[in-house]
C-alpha positions in Angstrom: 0.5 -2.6 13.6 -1.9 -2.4 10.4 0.7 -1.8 7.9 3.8 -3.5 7.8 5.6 -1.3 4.6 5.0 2.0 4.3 6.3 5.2 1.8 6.5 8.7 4.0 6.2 11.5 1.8 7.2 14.4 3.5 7.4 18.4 2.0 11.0 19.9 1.6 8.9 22.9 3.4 8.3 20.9 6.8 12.4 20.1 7.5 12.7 24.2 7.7 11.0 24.6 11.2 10.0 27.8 12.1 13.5 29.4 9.7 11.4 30.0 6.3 14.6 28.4 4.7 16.7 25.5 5.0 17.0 22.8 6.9 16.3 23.1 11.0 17.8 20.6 13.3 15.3 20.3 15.5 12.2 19.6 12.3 14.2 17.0 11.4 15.3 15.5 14.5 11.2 15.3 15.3 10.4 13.5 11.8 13.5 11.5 12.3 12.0 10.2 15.6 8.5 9.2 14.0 10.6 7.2 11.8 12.4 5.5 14.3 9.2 5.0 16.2 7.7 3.2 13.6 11.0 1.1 13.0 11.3 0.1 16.2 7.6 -1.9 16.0 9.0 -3.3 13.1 7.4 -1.2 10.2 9.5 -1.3 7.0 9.9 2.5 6.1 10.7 4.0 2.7 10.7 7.7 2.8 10.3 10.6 -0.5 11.3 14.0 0.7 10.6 17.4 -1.9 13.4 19.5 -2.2 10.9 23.3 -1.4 12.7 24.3 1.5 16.4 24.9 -0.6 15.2 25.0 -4.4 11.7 24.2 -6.3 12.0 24.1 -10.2 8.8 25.6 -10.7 9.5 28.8 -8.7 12.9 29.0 -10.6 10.9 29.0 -13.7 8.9 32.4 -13.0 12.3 34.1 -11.5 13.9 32.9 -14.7 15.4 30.2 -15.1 14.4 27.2 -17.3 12.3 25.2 -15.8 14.2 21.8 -17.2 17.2 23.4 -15.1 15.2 24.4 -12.3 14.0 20.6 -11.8 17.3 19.2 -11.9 18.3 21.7 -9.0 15.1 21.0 -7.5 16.3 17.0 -7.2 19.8 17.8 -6.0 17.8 19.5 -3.4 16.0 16.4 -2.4 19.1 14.5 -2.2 20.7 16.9 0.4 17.2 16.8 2.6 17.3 13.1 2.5 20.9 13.1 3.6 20.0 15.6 6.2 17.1 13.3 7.6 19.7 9.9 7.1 22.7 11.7 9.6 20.4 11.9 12.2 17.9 8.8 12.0 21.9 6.9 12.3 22.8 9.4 15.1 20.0 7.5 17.1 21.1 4.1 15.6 18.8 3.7 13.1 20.1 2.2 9.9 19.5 4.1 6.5 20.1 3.7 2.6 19.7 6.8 0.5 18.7 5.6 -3.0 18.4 8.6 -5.1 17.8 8.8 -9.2 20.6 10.7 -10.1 23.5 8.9 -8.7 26.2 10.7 -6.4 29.4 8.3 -6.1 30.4 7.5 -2.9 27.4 9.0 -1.5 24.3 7.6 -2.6 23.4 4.3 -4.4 21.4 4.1 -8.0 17.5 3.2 -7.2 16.3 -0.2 -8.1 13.2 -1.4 -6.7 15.0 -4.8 -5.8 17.5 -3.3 -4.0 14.9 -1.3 -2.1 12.6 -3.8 -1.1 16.0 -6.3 0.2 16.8 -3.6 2.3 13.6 -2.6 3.7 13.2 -6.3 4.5 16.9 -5.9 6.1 15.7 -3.0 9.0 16.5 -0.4 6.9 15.3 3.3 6.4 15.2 3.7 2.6 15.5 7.4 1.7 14.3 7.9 -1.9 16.2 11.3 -3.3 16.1 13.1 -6.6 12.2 12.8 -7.5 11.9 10.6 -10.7 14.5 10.9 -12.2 13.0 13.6 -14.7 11.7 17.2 -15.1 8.2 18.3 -14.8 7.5 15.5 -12.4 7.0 16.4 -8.4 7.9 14.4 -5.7 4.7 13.6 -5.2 4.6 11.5 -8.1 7.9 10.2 -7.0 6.2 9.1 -3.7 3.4 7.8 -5.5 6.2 5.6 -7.6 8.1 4.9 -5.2 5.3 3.4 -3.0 4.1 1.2 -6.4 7.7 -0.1 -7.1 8.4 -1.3 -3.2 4.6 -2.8 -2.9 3.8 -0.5 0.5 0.6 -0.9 2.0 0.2 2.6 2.5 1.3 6.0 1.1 1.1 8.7 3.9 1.2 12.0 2.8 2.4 14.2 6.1 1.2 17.6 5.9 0.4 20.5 8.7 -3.4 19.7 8.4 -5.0 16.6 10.2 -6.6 15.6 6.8 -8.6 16.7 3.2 -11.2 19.3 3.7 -13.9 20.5 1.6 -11.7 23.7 1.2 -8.7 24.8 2.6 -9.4 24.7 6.1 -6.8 27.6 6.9 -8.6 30.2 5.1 -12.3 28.9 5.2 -13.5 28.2 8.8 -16.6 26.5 7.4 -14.0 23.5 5.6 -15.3 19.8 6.7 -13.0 17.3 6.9 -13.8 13.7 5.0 -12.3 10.6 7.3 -12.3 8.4 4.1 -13.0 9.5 0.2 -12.2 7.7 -2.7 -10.1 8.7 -5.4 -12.9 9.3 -8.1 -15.0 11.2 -5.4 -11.9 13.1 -5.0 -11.1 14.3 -8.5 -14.2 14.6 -9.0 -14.3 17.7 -6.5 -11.3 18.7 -7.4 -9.8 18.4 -3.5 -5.9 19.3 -4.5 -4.4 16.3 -2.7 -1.6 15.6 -4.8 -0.6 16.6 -8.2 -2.9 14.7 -11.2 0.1 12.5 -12.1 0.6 11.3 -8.6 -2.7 11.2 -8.0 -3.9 9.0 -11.1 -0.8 6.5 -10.3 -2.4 5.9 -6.7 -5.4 5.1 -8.6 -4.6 3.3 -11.0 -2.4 1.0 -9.1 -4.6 1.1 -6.0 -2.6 2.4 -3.8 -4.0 3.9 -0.8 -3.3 7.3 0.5 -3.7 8.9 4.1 -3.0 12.7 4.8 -2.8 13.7 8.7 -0.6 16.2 10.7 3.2 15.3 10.2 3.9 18.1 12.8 2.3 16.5 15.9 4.9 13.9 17.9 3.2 10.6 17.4 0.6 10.7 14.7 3.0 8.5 12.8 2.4 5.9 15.2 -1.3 6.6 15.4 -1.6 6.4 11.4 -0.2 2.9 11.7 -2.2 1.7 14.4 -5.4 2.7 12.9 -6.4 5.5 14.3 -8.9 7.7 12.8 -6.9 11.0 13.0 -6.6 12.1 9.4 -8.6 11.4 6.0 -8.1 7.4 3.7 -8.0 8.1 0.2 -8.5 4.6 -1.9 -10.4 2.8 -4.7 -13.4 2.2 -2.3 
């Protein structure tokens, strides 16, 4: 494999499956599988899941609620995703820690990077839950710390495009794709990857990023072979 520690960051959006809302077995039975794929050729997997499909803080906001609220909600959200995704990576004997930022007694376990790193080195699935930790942050930038604190060689971002195009290639059939960009050729043409926060962490900590197709059985396992199949962000 080309990586040996890796952060997943996965949409709260992907776990509903064709439902619109919630969580569907069968999405996360699939992503649970590419996980365990990659465990089982020895990749050490930390994973940040968003919390869209039950709450998002800034879509609270508009219907009116405050948006400091809304974010809290939002990360108690994550937490029940990552559980969701932890029952059935151990249904198929795959051993799991959820470490989330707001602590849950008896459930989940406080997140400290030491702790995180001994288990990923143990065989463990880490599920990060509950974002940062703060409002106004998105788990994207949680992803992007989470990948920093635990020294992955890779943050994939798993999305239902193969890659980063020119422009969204679901409403403009003329989009290119780029195979590799860097980060300052990125912002520079304002290609929405992530959010600017998460974004300008990658960069400054030099992190690399890969976006492909979460959706397709496999591709995890492609990404980590090398395989060209979706787009490099990085430094160079």
């Amino acid at each position: 494999m080309k990586y040996n520690r890796i952060l997943l960051k996965l949409s709260g959006e992907s776990l509903m499956g064709e439902d619109g809302y919630g969580i569907n077995y069968g999405a996360v039975s699939h992503f649970a599988s590419e996980i365990a794929s990659a465990v089982a050729e020895k990749v050490q997997v930390g994973v940040v899941i968003g919390g869209g499909n039950i709450f998002r803080g800034v879509s609270g906001a508009s219907k009116g609620f405050d948006r400091r609220q809304g974010d809290y909600m939002g990360m108690l959200a994550t937490i029940i995703n990552a559980m969701a995704i932890q029952g059935v990576l151990e249904e198929n004997g795959v051993k799991v820690k959820v470490l989330t930022s707001l602590e849950i007694e008896g459930m989940t376990e406080k997140i400290f990077f030491k702790n995180a790193v001994r288990y990923l080195e143990e065989g463990y699935v880490v599920i990060f839950g509950g974002g940062t930790g703060n409002p106004f942050f998105t788990t994207d930038s949680g992803a992007a710390l989470r990948a920093v604190e635990i020294g992955a060689d890779l943050l994939l971002k798993g999305t239902r495009v193969d890659g980063i195009y020119t422009a969204d290639p679901e409403k403009d059939p003329t989009a290119t794709k780029f195979a590799s960009i860097s980060y300052t050729e990125a912002y520079e043409k304002h290609l929405k990857i992530m959010d600017l926060t998460a974004f300008t962490l990658c960069k400054d900590n030099n992190m690399p990023l890969y976006v492909y197709n979460a959706n397709i059985p496999g591709n995890l396992l492609r990404v980590l072979r090398g395989e060209p199949i979706g787009t490099f962000v990085s430094n160079i």
